[in-house]
C-alpha positions as a Markdown table, in Angstrom:
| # | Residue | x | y | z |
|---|---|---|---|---|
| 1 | Unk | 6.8 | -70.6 | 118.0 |
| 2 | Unk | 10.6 | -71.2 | 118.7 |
| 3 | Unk | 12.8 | -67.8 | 118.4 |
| 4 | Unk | 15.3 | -69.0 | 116.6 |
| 5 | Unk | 13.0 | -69.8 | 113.5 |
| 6 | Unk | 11.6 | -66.1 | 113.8 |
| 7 | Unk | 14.8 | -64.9 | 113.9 |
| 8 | Unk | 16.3 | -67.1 | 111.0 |
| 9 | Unk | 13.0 | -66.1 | 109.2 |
| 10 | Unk | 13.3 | -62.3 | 110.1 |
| 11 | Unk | 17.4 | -62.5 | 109.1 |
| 12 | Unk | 15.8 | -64.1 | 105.5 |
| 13 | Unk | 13.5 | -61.2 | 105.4 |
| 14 | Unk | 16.1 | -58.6 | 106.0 |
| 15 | Unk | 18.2 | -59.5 | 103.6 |
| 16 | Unk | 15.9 | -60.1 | 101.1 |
| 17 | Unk | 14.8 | -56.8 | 101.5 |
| 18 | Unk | 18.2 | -55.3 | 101.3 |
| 19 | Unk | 19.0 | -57.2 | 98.4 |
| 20 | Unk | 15.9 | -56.4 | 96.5 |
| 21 | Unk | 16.8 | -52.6 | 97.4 |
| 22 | Unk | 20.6 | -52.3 | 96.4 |
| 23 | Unk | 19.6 | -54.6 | 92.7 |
| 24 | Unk | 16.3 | -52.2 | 92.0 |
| 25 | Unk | 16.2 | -52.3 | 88.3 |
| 26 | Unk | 16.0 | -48.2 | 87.5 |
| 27 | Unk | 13.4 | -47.4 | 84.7 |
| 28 | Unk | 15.0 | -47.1 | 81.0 |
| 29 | Unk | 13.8 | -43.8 | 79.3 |
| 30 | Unk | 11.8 | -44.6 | 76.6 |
| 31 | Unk | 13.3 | -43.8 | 72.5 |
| 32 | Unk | 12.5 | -40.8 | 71.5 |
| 33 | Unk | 9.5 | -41.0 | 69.2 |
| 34 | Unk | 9.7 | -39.6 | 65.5 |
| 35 | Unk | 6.0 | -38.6 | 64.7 |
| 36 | Unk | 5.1 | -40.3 | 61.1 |
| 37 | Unk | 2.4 | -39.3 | 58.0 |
| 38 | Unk | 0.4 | -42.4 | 57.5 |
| 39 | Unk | 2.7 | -43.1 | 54.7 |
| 40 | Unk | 5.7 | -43.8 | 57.0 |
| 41 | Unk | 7.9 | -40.8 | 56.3 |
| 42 | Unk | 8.3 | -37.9 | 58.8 |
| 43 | Unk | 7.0 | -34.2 | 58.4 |
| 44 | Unk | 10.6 | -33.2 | 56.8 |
| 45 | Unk | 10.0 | -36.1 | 53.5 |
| 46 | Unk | 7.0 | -33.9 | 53.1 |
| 47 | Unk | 6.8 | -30.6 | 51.0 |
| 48 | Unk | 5.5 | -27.8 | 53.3 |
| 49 | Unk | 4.0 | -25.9 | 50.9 |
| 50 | Unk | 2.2 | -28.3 | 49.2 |
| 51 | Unk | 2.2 | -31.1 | 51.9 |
| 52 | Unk | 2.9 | -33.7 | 49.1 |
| 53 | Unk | 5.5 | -36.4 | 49.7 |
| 54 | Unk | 8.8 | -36.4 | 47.8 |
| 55 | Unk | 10.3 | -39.9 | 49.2 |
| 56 | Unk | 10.7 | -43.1 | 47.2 |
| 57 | Unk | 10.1 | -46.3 | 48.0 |
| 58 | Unk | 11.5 | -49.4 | 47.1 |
| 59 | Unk | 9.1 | -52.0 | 45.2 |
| 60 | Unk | 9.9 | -55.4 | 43.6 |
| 61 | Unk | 10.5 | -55.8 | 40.0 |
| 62 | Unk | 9.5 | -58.6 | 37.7 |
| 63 | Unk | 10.3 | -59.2 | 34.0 |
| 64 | Unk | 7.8 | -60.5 | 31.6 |
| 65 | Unk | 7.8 | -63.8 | 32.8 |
| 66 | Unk | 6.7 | -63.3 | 36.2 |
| 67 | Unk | 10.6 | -63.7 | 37.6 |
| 68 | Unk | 11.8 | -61.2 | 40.4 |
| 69 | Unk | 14.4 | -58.9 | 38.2 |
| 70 | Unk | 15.5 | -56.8 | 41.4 |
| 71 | Unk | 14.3 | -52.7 | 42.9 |
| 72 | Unk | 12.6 | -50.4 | 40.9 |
| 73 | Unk | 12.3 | -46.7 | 43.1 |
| 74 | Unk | 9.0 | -45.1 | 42.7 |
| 75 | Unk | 7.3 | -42.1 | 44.4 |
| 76 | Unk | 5.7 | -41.9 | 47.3 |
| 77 | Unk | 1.8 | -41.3 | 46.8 |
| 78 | Unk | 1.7 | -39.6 | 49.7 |
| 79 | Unk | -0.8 | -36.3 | 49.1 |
| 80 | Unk | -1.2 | -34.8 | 52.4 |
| 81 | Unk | 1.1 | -34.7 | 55.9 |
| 82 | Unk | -1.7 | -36.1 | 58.1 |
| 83 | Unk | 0.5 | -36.8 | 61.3 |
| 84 | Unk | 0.9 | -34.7 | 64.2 |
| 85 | Unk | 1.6 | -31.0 | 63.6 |
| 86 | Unk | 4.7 | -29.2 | 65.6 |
| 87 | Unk | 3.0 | -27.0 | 68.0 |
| 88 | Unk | 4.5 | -23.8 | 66.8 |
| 89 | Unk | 2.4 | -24.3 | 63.6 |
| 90 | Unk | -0.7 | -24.8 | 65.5 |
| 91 | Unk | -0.6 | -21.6 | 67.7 |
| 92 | Unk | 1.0 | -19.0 | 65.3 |
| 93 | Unk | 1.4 | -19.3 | 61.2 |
| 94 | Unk | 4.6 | -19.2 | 59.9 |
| 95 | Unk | 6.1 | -15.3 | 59.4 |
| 96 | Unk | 9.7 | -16.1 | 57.2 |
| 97 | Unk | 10.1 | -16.1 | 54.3 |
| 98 | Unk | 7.9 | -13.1 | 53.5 |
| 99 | Unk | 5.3 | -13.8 | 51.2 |
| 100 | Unk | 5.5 | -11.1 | 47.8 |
| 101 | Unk | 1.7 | -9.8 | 47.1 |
């Protein structure tokens, strides 16, 4: 082979090198992740006593005639937190407030 294509090709691969090396795209953190109940709301929509649900969501009206009249807010039917539990839960029970016997 001729040496000045291997070192025009060498050159090429130098600097592609460097290039690639000073443009490296760094990895973006991912978004923190809110854990959800199957019904879309977090643990802190839900009652932590009775684990019911007390967000609304918004449905679709109609009139008598079948014609969209606009947002009605009803509650959640949620019945249960069924996501992930925070880990202090899971190893130890809750001590405050004081429970009266």
């Amino acid at each position: 082979m001729d040496p000045i294509s291997l070192l025009v090709g060498g050159a090429l691969l130098a600097v592609g090198f460097v290039a690639g090396r000073l443009n490296r795209r760094r990895p973006v953190p991912p978004p923190p992740v809110t854990p959800l109940c199957g019904c879309g709301h977090a643990l802190s929509q839900h009652d932590t006593e009775t684990s019911t649900c007390y967000a609304e969501l918004r449905r679709d009206a109609y009139d008598r005639r079948g014609r969209w009249a606009g947002h009605t807010w009803v509650p959640c039917t949620c019945r249960q937190y069924v996501g992930p539990r925070p880990i202090d839960e899971v190893f130890a029970p809750r001590l405050l407030p004081p429970t009266l016997d």
